[in-house]
N, C-alpha and C positions, 0 to 999 in steps of 0.2 A: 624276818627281814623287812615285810613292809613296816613294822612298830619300828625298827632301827633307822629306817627312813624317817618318819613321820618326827622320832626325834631327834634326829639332825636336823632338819629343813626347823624346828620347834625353837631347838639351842641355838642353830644361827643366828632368829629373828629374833629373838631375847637380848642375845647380845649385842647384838645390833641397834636396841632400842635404846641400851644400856649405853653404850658410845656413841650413836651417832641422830639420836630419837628416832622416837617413834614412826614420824614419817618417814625416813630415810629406811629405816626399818620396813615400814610396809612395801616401799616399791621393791624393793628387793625379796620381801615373801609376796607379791605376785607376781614378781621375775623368773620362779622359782619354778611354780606351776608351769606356768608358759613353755620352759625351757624343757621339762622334763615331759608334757603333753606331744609338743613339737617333735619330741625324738622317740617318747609309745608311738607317736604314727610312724616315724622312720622305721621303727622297730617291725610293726605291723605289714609296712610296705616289703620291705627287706626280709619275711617270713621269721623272725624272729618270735619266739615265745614269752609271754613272760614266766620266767621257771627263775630260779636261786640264781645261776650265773647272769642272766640279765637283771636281776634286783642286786646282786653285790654291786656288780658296776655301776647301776645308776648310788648307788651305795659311797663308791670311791670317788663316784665324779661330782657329787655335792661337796666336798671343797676345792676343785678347780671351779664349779658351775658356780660359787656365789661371789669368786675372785673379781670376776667380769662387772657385775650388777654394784657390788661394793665398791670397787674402785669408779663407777661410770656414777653414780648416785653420790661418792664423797667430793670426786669433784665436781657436779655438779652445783652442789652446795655449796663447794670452795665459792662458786664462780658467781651464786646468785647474792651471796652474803661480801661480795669485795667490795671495795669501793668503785667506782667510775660510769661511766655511760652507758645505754643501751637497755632494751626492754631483755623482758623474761626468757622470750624466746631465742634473742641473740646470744644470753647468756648461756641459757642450756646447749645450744648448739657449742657455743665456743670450747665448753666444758665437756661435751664427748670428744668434739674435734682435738682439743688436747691430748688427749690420751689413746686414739684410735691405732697410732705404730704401736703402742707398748700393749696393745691387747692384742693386735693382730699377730705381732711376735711371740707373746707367750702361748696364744692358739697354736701357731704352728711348730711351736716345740713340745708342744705336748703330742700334737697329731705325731710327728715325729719320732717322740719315745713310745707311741704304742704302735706303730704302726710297722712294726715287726711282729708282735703278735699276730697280724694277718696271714702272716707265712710259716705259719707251726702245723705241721703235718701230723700225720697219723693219728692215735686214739685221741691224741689234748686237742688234736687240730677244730674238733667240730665244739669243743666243751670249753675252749679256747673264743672262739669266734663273736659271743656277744660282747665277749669283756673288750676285743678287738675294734667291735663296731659301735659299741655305746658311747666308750669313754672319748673317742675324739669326735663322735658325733655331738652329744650332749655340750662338749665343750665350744664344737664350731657353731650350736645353737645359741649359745650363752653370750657369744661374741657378740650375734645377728641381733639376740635381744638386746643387748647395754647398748648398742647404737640404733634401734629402733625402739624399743618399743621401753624401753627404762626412761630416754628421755619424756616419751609422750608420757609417762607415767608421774615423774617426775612436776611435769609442767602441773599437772594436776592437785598433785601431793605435798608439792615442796611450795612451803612460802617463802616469796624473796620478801625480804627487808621491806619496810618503808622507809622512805624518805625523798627528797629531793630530786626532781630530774630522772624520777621513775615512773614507766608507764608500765600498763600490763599489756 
């Protein structure tokens, strides 16, 4: 399972180099780490193991987890490569700020669809329980990342344009 990790999080960043380069690529494979260290502690804290059911779900949740960093990284590329006014910094902000309803919505429909899995009793109830806690965990971390720490990553990674009436 952890090999089945390693190459998802692998195929993601490939693809991603392949559509959107390289850099936009990288902040999203260090978005990656981040997100899924952030919630081994949650996991840690919350007495979780790491055994098969909690490696599937972080498993499952690598394509909601790269949705957030992708879409917070494409546009913030939109936003440094457009034309008009304003430094770097204004632009990344304007560029998460764009898109923060429609992540915070799709977080909370996901927490949402698993979030009956919390309430499965009996034998599945406790075999049931990391896939319950990981997958809107790891997601509600993904969110926290594409609005913190993707743009500072971003700022770093992403070259805006030159031209005219640009400052850094």
């Amino acid at each position: 399972l952890i090999g089945s990790l390693v190459v998802a999080v692998v195929s993601v960043v490939v693809l991603l180099g392949v559509a959107l380069g390289w850099r936009a690529a990288a902040v999203v494979a260090l978005a990656v780490p981040v997100c899924y260290g952030i919630t081994l502690g949650l996991d840690l804290w919350a007495g979780y193991t790491l055994n098969r059911v909690t490696l599937f779900a972080l498993i499952l949740a690598i394509g909601l987890l790269v949705d957030d960093p992708i879409t917070g990284v494409d546009n913030i590329d939109r936003h440094l490569h457009r034309s008009g006014s304003g430094d770097t910094g204004t632009r990344i902000a304007a560029g998460v700020w764009e898109i923060r309803a429609p992540l915070v919505m799709s977080t909370l429909a996901i927490v949402l669809a698993f979030l009956p899995m919390s309430f499965i009793t009996g034998m599945m109830g406790p075999y049931m329980a990391p896939m319950a806690f990981n997958v809107p965990v790891t997601v509600v971390v993904s969110t926290a990342v594409t609005c913190l720490v993707t743009p500072w990553l971003a700022r770093r990674l992403l070259v805006a344009p030159e031209g005219p009436g640009r400052s850094e």
